[in-house]
Structure formats: C-alpha cells, structure tokens
VMD Tcl script that builds the backbone (N, CA, C; Angstrom):
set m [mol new atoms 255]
animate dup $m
set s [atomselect $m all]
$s set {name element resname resid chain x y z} {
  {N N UNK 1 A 159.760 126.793 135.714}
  {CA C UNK 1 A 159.427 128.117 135.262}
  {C C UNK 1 A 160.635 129.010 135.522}
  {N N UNK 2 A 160.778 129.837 134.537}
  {CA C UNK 2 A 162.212 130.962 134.506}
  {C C UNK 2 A 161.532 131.999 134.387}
  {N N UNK 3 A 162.132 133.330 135.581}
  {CA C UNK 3 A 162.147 134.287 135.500}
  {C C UNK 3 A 163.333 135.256 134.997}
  {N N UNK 4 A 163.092 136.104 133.854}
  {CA C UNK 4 A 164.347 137.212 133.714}
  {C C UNK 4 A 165.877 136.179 133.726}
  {N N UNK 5 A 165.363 135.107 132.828}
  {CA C UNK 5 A 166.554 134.191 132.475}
  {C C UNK 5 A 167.413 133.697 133.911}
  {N N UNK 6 A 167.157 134.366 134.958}
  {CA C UNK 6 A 167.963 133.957 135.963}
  {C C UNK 6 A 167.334 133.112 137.407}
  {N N UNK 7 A 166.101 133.002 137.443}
  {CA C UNK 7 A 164.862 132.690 139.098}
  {C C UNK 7 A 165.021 131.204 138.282}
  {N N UNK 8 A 165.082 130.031 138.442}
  {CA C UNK 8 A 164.484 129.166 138.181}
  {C C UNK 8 A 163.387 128.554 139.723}
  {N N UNK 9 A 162.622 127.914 138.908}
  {CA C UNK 9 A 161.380 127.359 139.893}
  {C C UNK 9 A 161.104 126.225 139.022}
  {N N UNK 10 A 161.664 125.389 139.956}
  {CA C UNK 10 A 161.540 123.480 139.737}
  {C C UNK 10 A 159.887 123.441 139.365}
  {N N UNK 11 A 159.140 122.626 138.467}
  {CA C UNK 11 A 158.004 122.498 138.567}
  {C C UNK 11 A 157.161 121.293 139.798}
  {N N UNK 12 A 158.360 120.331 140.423}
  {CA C UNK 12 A 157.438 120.114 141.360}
  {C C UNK 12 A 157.259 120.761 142.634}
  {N N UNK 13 A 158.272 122.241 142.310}
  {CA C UNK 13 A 157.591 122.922 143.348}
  {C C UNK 13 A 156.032 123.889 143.294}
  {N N UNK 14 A 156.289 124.179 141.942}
  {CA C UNK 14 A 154.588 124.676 141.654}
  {C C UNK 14 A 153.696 123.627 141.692}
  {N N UNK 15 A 153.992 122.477 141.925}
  {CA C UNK 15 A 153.256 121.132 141.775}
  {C C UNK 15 A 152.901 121.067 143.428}
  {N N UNK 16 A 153.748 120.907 143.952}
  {CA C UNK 16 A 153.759 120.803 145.664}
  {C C UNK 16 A 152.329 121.865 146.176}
  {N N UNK 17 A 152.349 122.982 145.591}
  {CA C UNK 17 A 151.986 124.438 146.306}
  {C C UNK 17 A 150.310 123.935 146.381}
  {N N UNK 18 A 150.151 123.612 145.079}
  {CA C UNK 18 A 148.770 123.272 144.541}
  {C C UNK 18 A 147.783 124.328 144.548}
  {N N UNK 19 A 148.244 125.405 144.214}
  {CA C UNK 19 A 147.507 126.321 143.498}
  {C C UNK 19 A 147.251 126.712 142.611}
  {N N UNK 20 A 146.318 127.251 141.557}
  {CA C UNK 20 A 146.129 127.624 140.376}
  {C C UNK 20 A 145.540 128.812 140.203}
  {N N UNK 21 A 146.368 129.334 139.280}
  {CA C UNK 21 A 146.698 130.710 138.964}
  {C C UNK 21 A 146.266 130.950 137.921}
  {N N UNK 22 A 145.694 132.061 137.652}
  {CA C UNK 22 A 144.845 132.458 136.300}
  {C C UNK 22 A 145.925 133.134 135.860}
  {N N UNK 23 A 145.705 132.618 134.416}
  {CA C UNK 23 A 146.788 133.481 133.936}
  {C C UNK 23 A 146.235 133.960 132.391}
  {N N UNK 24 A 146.433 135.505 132.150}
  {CA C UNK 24 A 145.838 135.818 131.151}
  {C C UNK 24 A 146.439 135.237 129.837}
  {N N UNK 25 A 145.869 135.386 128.934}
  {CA C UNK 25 A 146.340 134.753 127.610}
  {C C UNK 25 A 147.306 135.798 127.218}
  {N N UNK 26 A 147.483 137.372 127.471}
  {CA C UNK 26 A 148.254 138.024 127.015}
  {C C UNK 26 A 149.940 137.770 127.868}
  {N N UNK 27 A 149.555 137.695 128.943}
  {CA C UNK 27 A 150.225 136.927 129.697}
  {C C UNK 27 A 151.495 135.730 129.523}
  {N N UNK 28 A 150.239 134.460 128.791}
  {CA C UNK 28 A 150.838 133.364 128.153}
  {C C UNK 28 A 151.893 133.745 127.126}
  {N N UNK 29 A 150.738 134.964 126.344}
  {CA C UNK 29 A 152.269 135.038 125.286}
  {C C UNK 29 A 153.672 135.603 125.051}
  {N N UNK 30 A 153.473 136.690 126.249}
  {CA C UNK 30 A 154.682 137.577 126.923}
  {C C UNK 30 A 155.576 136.073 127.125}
  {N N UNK 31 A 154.972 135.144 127.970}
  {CA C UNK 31 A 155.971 133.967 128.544}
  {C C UNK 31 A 156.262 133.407 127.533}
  {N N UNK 32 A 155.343 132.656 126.534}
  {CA C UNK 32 A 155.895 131.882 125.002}
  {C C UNK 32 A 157.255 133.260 124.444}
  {N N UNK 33 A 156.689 134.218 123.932}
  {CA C UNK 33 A 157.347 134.599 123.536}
  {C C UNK 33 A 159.214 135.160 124.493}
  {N N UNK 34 A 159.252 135.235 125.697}
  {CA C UNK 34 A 160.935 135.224 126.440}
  {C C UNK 34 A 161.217 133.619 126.751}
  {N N UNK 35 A 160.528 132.659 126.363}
  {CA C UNK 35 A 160.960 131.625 126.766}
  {C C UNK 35 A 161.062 130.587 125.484}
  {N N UNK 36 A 160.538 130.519 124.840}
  {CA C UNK 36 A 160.543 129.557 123.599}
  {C C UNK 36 A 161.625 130.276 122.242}
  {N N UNK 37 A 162.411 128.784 121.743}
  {CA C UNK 37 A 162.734 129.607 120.695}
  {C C UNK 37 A 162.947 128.430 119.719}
  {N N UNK 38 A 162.560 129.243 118.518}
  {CA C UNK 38 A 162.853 128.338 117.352}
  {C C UNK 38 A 164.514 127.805 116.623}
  {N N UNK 39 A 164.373 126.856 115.887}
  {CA C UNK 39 A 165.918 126.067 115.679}
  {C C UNK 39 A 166.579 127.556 115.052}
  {N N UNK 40 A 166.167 128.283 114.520}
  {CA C UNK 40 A 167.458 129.641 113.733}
  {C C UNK 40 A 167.686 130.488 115.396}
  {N N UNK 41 A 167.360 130.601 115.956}
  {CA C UNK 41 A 167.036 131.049 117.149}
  {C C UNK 41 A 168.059 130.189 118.623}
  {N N UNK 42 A 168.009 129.163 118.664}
  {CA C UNK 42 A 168.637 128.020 119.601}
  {C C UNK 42 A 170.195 127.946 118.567}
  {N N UNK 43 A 170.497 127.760 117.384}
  {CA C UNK 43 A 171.414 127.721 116.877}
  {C C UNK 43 A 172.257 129.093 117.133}
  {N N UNK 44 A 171.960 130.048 117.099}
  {CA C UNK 44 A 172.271 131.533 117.875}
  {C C UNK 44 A 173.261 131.422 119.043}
  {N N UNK 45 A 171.971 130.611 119.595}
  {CA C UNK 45 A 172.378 130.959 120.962}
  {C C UNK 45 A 173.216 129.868 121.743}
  {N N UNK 46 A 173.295 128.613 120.730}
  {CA C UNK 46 A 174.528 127.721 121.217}
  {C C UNK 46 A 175.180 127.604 120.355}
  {N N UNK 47 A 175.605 129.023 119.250}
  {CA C UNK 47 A 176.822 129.239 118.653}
  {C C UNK 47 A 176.962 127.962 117.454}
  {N N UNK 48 A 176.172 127.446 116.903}
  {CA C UNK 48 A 176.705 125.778 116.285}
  {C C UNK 48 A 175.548 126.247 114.755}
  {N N UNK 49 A 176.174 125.322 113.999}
  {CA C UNK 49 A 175.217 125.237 113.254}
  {C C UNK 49 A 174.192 124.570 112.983}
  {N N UNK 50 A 172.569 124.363 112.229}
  {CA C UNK 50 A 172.000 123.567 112.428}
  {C C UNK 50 A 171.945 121.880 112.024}
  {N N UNK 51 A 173.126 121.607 111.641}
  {CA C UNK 51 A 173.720 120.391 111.259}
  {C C UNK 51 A 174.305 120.002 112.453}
  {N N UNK 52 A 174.664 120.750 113.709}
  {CA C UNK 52 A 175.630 120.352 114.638}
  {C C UNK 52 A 174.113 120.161 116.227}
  {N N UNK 53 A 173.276 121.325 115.536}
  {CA C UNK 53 A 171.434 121.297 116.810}
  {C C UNK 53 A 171.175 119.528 116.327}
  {N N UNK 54 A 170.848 119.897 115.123}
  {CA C UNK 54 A 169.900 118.482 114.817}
  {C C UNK 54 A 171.146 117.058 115.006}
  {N N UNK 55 A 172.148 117.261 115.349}
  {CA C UNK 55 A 173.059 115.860 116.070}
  {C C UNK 55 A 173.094 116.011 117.327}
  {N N UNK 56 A 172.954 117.193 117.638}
  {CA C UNK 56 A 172.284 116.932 119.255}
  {C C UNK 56 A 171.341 116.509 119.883}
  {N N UNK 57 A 170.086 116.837 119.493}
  {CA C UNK 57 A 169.085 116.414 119.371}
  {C C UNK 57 A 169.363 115.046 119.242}
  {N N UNK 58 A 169.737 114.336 118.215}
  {CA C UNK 58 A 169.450 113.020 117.760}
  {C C UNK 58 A 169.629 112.398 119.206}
  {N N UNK 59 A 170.999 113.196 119.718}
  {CA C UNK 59 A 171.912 111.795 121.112}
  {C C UNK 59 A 171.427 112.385 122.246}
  {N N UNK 60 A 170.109 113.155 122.126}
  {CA C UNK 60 A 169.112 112.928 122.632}
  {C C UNK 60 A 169.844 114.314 124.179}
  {N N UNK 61 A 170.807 115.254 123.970}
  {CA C UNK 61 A 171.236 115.829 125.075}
  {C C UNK 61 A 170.480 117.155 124.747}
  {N N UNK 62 A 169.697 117.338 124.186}
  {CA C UNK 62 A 168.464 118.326 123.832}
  {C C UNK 62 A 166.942 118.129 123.169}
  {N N UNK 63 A 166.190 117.926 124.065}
  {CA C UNK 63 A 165.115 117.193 123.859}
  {C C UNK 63 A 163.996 119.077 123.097}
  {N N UNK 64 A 163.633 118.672 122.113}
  {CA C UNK 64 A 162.603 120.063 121.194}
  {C C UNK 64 A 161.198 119.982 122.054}
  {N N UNK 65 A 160.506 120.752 122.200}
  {CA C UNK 65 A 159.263 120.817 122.580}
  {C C UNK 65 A 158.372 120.466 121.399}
  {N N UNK 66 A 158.738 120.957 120.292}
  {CA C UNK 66 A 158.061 120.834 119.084}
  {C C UNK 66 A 158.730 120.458 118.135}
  {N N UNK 67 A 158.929 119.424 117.635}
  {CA C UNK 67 A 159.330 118.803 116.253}
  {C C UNK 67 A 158.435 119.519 115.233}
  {N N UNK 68 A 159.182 119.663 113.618}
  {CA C UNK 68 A 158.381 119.798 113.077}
  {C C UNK 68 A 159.483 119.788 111.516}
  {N N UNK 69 A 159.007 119.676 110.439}
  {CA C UNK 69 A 160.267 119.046 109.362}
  {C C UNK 69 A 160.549 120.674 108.925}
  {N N UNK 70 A 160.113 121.876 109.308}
  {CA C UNK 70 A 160.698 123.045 109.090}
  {C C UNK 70 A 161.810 123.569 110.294}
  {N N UNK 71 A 161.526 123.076 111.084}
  {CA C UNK 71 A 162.157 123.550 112.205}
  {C C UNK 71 A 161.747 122.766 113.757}
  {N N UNK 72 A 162.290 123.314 114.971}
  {CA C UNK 72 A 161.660 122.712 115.749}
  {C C UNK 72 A 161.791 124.061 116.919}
  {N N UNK 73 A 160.999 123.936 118.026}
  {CA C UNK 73 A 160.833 124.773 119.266}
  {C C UNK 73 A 161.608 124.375 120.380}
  {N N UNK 74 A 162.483 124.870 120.822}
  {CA C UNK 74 A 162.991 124.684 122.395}
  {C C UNK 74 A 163.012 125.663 123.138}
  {N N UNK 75 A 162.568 125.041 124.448}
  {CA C UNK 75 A 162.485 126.130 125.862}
  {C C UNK 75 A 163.917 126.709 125.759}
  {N N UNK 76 A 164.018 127.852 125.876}
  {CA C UNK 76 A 165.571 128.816 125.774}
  {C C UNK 76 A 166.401 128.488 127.120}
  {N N UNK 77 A 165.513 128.250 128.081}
  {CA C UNK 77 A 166.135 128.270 129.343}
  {C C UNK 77 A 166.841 126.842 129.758}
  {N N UNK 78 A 166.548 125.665 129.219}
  {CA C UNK 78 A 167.129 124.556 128.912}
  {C C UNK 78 A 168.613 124.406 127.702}
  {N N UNK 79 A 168.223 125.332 126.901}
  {CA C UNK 79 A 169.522 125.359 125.890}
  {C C UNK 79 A 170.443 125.860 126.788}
  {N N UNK 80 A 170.399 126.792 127.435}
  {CA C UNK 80 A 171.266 127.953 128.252}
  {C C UNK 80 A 171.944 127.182 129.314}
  {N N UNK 81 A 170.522 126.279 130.019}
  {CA C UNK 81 A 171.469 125.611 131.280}
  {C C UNK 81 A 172.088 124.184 131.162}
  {N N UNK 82 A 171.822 123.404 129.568}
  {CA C UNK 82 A 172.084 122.664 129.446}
  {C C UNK 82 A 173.861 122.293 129.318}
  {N N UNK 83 A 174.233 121.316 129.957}
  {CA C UNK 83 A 175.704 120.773 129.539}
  {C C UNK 83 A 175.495 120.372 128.115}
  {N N UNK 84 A 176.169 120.375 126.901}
  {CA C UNK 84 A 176.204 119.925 125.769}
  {C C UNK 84 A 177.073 119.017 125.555}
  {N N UNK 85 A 177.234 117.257 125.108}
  {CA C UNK 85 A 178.392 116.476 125.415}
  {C C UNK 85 A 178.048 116.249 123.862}
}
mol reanalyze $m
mol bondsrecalc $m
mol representation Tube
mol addrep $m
C-alpha cells in the first residue's frame, strides 16, 4: 500500500498485523483512483510509447493488473519504483 506516492507499506506487513479495516467504498475509490492507471496513462509516466509498454510487459519487467485488448491497468506506484531493463 502507497501513501502520497512516497509511505510504502509492504503487504506482508498489513498481513502480519491481522487486522481488518473497514473501508468505505468512497474511500476505495479515492485509492483506485491515486493509485491505478491505465496504458495512455503509464505510457506518460514512463515517457515511452505504447509499442515500447506492451514490450515490456511481454519480458515480463511490468506485470498489468488488468489485461484487456483496449488497454490494460497498472498500479502507478510499481511503474514509478520499477527498474525498467
């Protein structure tokens, strides 16, 4: 989990804690929406075009949350901290 692009929190540490947290649905979407982003969106933001995302993807050094033959979804905070080879 990422806060304000900069807190990261490993998930087996929210895993460790073992608590569960209600979380409102308006909530959820504040988080979908600063954390998810679509391929016109991820191409932005690692400067490339989407001929250069979708060969990344392939060699597998950016894994999509959501495939889909229009586009696909990636967590923003993984593009950002990812090494790109």
């Amino acid at each position: 989990m990422t806060f304000n692009d900069s807190i990261d929190i490993p998930a087996w540490l929210l895993y460790d804690k073992g608590r569960i947290v209600d979380v409102t649905y308006k909530d959820f979407l504040t988080f979908i929406g600063r954390n998810i982003v679509d391929t016109t969106r991820a191409c932005e933001l690692l400067e490339c075009t989407r001929q250069n995302l979708n060969y990344i993807v392939r060699k597998n050094n950016i894994t999509p949350v959501l495939n889909d033959v229009k586009g696909n979804l990636y967590i923003k905070n993984r593009l950002l901290n990812k090494e790109i080879k």
